[in-house]
MARDOMI-235581 format. One line per field, with one value per atom (N, C-alpha, C): atom name; x, y, z; residue in one letter; residue number from 1. Coordinates in Angstrom, 1 decimal. Example, Ala and Ser with C-alpha at 12.3 -4.5 7.8 and 13.67 -1.06 7.14 Angstrom:
2
name <- c(N,CA,C,N,CA,C);
u <- c(13.2,12.3,13.2,12.8,13.7,12.9);
v <- c(-5.7,-4.5,-3.3,-2.2,-1.1,0.0);
w <- c(7.8,7.8,7.8,7.1,7.1,7.9);
resn <- c(A,A,A,S,S,S);
resi <- c(1,1,1,2,2,2);
REM end
This chain:
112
name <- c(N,CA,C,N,CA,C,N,CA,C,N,CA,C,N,CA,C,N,CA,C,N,CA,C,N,CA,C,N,CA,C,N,CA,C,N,CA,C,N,CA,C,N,CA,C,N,CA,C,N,CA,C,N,CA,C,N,CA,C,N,CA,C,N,CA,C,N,CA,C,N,CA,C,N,CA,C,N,CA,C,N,CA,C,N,CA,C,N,CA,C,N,CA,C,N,CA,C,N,CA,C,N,CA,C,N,CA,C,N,CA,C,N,CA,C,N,CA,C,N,CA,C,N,CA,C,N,CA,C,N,CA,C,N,CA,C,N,CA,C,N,CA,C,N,CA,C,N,CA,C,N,CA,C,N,CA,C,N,CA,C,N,CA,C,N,CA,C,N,CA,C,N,CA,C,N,CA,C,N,CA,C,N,CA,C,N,CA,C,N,CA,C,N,CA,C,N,CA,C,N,CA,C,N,CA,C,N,CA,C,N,CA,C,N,CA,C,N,CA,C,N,CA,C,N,CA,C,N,CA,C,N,CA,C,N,CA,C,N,CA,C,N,CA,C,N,CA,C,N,CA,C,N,CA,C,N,CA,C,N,CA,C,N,CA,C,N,CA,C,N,CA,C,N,CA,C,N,CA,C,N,CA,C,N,CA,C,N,CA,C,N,CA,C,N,CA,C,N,CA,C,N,CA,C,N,CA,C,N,CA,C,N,CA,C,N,CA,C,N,CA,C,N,CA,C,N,CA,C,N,CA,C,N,CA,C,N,CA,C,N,CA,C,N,CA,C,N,CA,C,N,CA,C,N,CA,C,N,CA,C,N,CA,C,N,CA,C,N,CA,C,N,CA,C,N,CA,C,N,CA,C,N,CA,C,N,CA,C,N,CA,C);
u <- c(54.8,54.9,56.2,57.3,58.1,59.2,59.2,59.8,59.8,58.2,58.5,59.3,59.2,59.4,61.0,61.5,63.3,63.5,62.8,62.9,62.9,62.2,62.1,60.7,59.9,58.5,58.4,57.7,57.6,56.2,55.5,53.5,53.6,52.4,52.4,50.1,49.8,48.1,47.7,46.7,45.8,44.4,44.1,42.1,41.8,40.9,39.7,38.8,38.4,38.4,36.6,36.3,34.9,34.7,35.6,35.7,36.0,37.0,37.5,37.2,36.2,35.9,36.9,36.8,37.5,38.3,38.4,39.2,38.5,38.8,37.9,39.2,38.2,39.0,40.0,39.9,41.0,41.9,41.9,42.8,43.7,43.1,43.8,44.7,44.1,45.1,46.0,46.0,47.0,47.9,48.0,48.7,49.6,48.7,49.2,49.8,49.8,50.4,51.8,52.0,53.2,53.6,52.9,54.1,54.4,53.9,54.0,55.7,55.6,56.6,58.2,57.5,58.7,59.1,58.5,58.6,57.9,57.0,56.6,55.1,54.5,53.0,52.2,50.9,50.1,48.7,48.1,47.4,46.1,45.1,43.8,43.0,42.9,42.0,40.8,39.7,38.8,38.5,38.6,38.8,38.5,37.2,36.3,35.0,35.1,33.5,32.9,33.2,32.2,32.5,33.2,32.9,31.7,31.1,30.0,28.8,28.9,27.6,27.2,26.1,25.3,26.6,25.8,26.8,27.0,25.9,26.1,26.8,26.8,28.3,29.6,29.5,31.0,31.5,30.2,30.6,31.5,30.4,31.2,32.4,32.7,34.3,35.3,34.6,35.3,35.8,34.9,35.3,36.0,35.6,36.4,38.5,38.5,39.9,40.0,39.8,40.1,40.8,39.8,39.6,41.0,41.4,42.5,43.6,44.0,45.1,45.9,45.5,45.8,46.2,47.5,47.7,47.5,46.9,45.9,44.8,44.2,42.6,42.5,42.3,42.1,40.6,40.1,38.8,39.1,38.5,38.6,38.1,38.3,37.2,36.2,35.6,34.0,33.8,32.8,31.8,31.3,30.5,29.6,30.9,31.8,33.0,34.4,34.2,35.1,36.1,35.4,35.5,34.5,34.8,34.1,33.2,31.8,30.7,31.1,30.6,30.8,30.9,29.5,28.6,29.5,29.5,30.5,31.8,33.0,33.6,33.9,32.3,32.1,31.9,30.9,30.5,31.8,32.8,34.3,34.8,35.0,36.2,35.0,33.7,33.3,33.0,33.2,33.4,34.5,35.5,37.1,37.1,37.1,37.4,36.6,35.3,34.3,33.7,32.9,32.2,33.0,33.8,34.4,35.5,36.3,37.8,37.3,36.4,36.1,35.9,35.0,34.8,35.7,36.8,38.2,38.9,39.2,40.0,39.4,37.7,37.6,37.9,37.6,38.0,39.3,39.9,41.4,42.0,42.6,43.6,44.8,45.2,46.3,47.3,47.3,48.4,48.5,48.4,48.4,50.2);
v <- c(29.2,28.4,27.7,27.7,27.1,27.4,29.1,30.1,29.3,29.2,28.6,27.8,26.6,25.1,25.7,26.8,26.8,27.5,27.9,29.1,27.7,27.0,26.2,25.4,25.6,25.1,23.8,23.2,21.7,21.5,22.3,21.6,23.9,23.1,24.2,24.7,25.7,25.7,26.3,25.6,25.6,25.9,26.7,27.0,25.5,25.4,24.0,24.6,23.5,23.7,24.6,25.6,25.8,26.8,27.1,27.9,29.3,29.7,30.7,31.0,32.0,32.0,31.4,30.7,30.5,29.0,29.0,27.6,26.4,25.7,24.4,23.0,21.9,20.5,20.8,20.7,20.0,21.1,22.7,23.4,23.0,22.8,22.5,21.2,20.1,18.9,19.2,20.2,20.6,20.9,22.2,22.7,21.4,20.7,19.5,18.9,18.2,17.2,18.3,19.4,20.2,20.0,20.9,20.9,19.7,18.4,16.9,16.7,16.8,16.9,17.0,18.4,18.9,18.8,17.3,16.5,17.5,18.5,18.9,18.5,18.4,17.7,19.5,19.0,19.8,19.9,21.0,21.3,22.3,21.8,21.7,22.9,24.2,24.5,25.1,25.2,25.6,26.8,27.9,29.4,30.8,30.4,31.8,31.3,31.4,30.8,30.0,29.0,28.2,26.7,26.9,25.9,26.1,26.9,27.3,26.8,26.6,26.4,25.0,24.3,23.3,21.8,21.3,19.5,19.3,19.3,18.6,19.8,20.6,21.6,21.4,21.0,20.7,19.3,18.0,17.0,17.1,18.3,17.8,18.6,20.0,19.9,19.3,18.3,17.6,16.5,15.9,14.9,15.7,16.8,17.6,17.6,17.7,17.7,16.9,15.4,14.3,13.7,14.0,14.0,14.4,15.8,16.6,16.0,15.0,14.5,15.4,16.0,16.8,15.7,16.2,15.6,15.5,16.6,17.3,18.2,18.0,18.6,19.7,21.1,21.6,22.5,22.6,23.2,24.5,25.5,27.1,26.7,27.8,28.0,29.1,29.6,30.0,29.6,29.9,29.0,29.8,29.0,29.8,30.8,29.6,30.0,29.5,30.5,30.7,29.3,28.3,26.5,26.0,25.5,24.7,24.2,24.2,23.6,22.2,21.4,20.2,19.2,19.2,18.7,18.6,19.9,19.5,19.4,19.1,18.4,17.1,16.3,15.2,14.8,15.5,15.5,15.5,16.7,16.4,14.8,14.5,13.3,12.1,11.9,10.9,10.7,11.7,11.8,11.2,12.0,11.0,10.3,9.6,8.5,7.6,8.0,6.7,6.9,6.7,6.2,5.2,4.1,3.5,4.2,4.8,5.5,6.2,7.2,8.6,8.4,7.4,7.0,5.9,5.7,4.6,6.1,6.7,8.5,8.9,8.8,9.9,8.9,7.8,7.4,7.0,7.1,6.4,7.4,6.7,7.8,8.6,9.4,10.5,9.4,8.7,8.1,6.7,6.6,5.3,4.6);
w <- c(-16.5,-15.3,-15.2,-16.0,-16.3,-15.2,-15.2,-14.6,-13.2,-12.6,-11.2,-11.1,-11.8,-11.3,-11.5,-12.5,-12.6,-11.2,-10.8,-9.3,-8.1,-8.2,-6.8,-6.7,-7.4,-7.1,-7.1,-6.3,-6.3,-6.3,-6.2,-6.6,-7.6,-8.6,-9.3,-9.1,-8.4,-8.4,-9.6,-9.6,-11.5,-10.4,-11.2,-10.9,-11.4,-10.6,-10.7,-12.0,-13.1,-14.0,-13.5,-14.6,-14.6,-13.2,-12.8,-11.4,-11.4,-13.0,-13.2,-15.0,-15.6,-16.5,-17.8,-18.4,-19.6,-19.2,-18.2,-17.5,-17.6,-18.5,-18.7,-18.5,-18.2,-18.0,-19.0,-20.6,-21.6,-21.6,-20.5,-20.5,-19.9,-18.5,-17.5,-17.4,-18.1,-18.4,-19.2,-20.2,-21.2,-20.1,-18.7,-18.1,-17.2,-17.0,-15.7,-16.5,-17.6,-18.6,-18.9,-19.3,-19.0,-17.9,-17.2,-16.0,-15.2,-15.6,-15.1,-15.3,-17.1,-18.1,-17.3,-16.5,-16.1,-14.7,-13.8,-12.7,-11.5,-11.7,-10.7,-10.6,-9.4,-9.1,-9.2,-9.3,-9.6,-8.8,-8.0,-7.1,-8.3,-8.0,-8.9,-7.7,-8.0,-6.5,-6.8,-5.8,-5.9,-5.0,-5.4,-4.2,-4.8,-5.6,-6.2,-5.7,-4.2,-3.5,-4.4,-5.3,-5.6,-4.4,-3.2,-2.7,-2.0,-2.2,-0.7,-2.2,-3.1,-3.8,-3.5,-4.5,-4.1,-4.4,-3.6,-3.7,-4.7,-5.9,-7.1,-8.2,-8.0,-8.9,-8.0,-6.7,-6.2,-6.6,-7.3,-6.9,-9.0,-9.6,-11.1,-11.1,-10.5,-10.3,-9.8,-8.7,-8.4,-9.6,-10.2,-11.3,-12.3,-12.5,-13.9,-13.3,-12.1,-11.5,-11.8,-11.4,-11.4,-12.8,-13.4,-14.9,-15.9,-14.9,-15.4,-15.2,-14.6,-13.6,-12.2,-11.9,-11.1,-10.1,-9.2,-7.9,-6.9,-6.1,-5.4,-5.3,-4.6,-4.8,-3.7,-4.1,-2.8,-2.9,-1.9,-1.9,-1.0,-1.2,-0.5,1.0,1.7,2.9,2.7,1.9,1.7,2.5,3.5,4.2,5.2,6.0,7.1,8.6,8.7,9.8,9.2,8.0,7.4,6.8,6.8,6.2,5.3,4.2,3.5,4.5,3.5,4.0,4.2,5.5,5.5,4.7,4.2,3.0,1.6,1.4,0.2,0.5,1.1,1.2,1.3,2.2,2.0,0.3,-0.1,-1.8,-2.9,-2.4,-3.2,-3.1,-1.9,-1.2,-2.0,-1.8,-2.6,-3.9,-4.5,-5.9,-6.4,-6.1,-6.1,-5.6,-4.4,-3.7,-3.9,-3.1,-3.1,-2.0,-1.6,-0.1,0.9,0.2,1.2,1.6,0.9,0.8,1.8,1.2,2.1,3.4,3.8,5.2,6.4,5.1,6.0,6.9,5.6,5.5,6.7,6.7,8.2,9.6,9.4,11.3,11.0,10.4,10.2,11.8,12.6,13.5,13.1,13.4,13.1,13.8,14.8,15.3,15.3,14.4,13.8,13.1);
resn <- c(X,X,X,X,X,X,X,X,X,X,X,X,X,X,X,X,X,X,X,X,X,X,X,X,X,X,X,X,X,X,X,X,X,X,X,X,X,X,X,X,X,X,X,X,X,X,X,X,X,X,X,X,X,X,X,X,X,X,X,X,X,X,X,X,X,X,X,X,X,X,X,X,X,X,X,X,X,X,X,X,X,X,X,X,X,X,X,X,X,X,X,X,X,X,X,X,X,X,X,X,X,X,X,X,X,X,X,X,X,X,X,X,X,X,X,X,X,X,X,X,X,X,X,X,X,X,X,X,X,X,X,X,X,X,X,X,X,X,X,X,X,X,X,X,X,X,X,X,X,X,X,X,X,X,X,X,X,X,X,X,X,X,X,X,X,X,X,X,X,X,X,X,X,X,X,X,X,X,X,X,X,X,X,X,X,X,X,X,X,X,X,X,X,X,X,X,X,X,X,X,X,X,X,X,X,X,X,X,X,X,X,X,X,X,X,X,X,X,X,X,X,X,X,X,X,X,X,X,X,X,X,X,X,X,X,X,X,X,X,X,X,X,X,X,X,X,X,X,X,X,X,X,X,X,X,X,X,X,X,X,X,X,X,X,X,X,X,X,X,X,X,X,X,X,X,X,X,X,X,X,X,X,X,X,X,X,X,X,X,X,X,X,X,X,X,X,X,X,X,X,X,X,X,X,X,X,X,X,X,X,X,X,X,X,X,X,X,X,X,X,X,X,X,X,X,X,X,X,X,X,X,X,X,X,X,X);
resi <- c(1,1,1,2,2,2,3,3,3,4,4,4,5,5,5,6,6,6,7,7,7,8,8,8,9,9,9,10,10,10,11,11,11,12,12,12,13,13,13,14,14,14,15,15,15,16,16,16,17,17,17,18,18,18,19,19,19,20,20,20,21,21,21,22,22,22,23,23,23,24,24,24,25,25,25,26,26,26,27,27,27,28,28,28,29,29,29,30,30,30,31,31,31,32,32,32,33,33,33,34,34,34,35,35,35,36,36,36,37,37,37,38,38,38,39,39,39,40,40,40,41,41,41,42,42,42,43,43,43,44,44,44,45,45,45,46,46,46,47,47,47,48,48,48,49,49,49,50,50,50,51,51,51,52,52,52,53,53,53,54,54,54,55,55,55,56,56,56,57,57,57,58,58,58,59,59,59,60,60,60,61,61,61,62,62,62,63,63,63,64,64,64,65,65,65,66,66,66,67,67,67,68,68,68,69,69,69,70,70,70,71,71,71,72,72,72,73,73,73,74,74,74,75,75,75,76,76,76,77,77,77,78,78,78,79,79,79,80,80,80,81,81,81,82,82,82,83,83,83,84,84,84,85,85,85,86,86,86,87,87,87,88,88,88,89,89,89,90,90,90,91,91,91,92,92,92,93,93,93,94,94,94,95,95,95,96,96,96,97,97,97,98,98,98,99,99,99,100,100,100,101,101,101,102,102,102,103,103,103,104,104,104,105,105,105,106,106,106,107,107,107,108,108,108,109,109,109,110,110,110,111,111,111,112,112,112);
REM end
């Protein structure tokens, strides 16, 4: 991964832990804690259709990212029209966030 960040990369994507066989939290933090190391942020994703599974396996990868330090969180579009299920996207954002965060985040205005 090194290669990128010397090429130009400025966010480096890691499979969301438990998403991609063999990929577990204390991997993935090993990766992020590197490539942290080496001033670039790090994107945690989830995009082997486990976003379309149930709330409560979205809401523990969600904590397993968190967990990881990852910088951002991204979830796939699986889904019925081709977007994450509603549901679990709400289920991600309040896992990390919280219920109040999550719900400032949604009426907040774009033009503000």
């Amino acid at each position: 991964m090194q290669e990128f960040v010397e090429a130009g990369a400025d966010i480096i994507l890691l499979p969301a832990p438990g998403t991609v066989p063999g990929i577990t939290m204390e991997y993935v933090r090993e990766l992020v804690t590197f490539e942290h190391s080496l001033g670039v942020l790090t994107m945690t994703s989830i995009g082997t259709s486990q976003e379309g599974a149930g709330t409560a396996t979205i809401r523990q990868i969600a904590l397993m990212c968190k967990m990881t330090g990852a910088d951002i969180h991204h979830i796939g579009d699986t889904g019925y029209p081709r977007v994450a299920i509603s549901e679990n996207i709400m289920a991600y954002s309040i896992a990390i966030r919280g219920v109040r965060h999550t719900y400032h985040r949604m009426a907040a205005s774009i033009n503000r």
